[in-house]
C-alpha positions in Angstrom: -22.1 2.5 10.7 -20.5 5.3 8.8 -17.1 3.6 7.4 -14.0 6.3 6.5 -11.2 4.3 4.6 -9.3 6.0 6.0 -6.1 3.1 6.4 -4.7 0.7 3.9 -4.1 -2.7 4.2 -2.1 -4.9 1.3 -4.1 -7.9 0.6 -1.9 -11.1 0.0 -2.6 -13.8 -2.3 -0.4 -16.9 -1.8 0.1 -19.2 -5.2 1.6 -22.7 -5.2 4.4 -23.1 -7.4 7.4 -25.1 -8.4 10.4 -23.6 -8.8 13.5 -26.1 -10.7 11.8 -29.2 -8.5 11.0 -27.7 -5.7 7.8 -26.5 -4.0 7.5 -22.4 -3.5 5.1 -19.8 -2.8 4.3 -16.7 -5.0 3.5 -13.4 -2.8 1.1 -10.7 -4.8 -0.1 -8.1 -2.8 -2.9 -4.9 -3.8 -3.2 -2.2 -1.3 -6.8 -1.2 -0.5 -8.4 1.4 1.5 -9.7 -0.2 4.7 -11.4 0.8 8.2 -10.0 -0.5 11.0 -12.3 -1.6 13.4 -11.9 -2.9 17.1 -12.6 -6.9 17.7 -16.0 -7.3 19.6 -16.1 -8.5 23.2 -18.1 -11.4 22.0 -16.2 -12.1 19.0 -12.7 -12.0 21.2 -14.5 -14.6 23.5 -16.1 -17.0 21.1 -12.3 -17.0 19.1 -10.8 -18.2 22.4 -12.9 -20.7 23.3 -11.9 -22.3 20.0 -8.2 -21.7 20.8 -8.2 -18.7 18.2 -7.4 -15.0 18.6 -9.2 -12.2 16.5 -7.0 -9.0 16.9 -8.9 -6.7 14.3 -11.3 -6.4 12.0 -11.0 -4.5 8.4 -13.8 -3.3 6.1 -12.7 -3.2 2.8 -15.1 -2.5 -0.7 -16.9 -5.5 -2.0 -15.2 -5.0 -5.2 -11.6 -4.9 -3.8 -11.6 -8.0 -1.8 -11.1 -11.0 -4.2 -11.1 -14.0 -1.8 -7.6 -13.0 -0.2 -6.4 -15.8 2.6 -4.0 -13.0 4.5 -3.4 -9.3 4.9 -0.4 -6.8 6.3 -0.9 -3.7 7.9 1.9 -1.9 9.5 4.2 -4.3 8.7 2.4 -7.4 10.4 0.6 -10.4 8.7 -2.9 -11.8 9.8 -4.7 -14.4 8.6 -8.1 -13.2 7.5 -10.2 -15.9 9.7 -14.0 -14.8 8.5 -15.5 -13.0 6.0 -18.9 -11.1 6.8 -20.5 -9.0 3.9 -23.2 -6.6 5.8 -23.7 -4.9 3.0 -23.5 -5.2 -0.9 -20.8 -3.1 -1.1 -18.8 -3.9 2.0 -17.1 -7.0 3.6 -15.9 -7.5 6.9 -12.6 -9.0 7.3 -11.3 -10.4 10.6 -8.3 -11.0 11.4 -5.6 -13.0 13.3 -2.4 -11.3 13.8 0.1 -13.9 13.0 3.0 -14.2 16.2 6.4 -14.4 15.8 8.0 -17.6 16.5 10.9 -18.2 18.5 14.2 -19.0 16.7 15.3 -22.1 18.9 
């Protein structure tokens, strides 16, 4: 499968902290090059039998994926769901595009 990096993606890494008493979240993001790949029919299936959704799916460079929880691309979040490393120097990253919620 011949990869092109050809988009980037800003991983997110979420940290705990407290913040005068109270509980908050640190955001750090590193933009990576990434290909975007299409969701398989089987993958899309399997995901919604377990009541998940997988909207996408990102290669990224071993070496620039560091355990990352969530992504943005194009201004949306997803929750990286699975890992998959085919290769020694690439890992799969698929993805859950996160919905907005209603404000009621």
């Amino acid at each position: 499968m011949l990869n092109h990096f050809d988009d980037t993606i800003k991983l997110r890494k979420i940290t705990p902290t407290i913040t005068d008493g109270f509980a908050t979240q640190t955001v750090t993001t590193r933009e990576v090059w990434a290909d975007k790949q299409s969701a398989t029919r089987q993958e899309y299936y399997a995901a919604a039998a377990v009541n998940r959704r997988i909207d996408v799916i990102f290669v990224v460079n071993t070496i620039d994926y560091a355990g990352e929880e969530e992504l943005e691309y194009n201004g949306d979040i997803y929750d990286i769901v699975r890992t998959y490393q085919p290769s020694l120097d690439r890992v799969e990253l698929t993805c859950e595009r996160r919905r907005q919620r209603d404000n009621k």
